[in-house]
C-alpha positions in Angstrom: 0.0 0.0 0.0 1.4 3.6 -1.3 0.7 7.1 0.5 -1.6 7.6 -2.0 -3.6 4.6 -1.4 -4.1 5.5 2.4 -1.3 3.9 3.6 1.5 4.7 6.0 4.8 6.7 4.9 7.5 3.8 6.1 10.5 6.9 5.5 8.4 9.6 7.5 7.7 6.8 10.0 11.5 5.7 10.3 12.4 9.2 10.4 10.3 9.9 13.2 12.0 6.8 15.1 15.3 7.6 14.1 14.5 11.2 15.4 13.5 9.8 18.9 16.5 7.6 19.4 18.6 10.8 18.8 16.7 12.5 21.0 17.0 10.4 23.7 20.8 9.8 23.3 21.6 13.8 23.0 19.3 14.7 25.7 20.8 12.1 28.1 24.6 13.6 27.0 23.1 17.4 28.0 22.4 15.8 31.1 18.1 16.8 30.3 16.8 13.7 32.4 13.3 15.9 32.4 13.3 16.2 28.5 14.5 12.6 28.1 11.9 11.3 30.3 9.1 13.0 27.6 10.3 10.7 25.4 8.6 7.8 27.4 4.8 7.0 27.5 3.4 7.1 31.4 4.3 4.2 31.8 6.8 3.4 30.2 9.4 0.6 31.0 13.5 0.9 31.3 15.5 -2.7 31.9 19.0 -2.5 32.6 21.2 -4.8 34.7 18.3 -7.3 34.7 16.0 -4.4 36.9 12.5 -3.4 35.1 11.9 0.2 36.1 8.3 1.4 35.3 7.3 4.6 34.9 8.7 7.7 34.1 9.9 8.6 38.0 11.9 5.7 38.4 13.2 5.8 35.2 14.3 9.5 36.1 16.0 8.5 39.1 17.7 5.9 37.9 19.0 8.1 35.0 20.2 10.8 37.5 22.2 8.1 39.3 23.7 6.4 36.4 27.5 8.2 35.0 27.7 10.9 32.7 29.0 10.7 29.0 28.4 9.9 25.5 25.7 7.7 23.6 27.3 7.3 20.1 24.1 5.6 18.2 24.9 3.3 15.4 22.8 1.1 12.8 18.8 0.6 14.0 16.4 -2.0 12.4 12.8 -0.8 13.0 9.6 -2.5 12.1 6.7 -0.2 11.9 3.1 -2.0 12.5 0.5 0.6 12.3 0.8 2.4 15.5 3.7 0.6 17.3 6.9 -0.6 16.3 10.0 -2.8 17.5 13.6 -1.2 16.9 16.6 -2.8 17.9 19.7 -0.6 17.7 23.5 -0.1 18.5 24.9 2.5 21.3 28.0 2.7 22.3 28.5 4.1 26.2 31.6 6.4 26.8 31.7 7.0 30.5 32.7 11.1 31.3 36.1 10.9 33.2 36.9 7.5 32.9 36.2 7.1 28.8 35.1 3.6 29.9 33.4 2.3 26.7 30.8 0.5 26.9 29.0 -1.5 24.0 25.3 -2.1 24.2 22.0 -3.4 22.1 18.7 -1.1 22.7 15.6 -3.6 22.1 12.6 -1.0 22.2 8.6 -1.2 21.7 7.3 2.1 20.5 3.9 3.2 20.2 3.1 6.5 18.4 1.1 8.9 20.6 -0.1 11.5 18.8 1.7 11.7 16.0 5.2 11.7 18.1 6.5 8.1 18.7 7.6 7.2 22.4 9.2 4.3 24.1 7.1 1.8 25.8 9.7 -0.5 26.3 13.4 0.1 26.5 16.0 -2.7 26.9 19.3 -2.3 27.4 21.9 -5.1 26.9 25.9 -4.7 26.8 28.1 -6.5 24.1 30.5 -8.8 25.7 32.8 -11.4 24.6 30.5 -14.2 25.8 27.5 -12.2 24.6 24.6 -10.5 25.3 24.4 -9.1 28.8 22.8 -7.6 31.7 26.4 -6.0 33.0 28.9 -4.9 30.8 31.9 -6.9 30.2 34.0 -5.8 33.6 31.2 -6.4 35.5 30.3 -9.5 33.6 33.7 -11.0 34.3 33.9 -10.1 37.6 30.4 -12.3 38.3 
């Protein structure tokens, strides 16, 4: 199905996506935990280190508690059905001060809420040499 048929723009939709996971990375780096937290829906979920947080004031705090530093966003597949959509995509974590780097996988369930697509689901997994993860690698081999 075309635009012209009734149909969904996939490149305005994919845009709009790719627009939110850039949000949320350079909002995070300008230390804006209030503006990054718009980017969620209510209730929105965060899991990291094998912890579900849900809704947008735990989320906050544990943002304000994690390290400052970089999100450098990489290659995203996304998967638009109707109103919601699954996006799996590539950060890489430099810590501020330390310039620990840590690679990770975002799996994330979107939903579009009107006309602006948000995160219902975030997951956060770090890249290590046995695989995915719920630490990154010096935490993994330390376990």
């Amino acid at each position: 199905m075309t635009v012209a048929d009734g149909g969904t723009d996939q490149a305005a939709e994919h845009d709009g996506i790719r627009d939110l996971l850039a949000a949320y990375a350079l909002r995070l780096d300008a230390d804006d935990v209030a503006g990054c937290l718009e980017l969620f829906t209510d209730d929105g979920e965060f899991v990291v280190y094998g912890k579900t947080l849900i809704g947008r004031e735990r989320i906050g705090r544990m943002f304000t508690r994690a390290p400052n530093g970089l999100h450098l966003i990489g290659a995203a597949h996304i998967e638009v059905r109707d109103a919601t959509a699954v996006v799996r995509s590539q950060v890489l974590f430099v810590e501020a001060g330390t310039q620990d780097i840590r690679p990770a996988l975002y799996d994330d369930e979107l939903i579009s809420v009107g006309g602006q697509w948000r995160f219902r689901r975030r997951r956060c997994r770090f890249i290590t040499a046995a695989g995915l993860s719920d630490a990154p690698q010096q935490e993994a081999q330390a376990q």
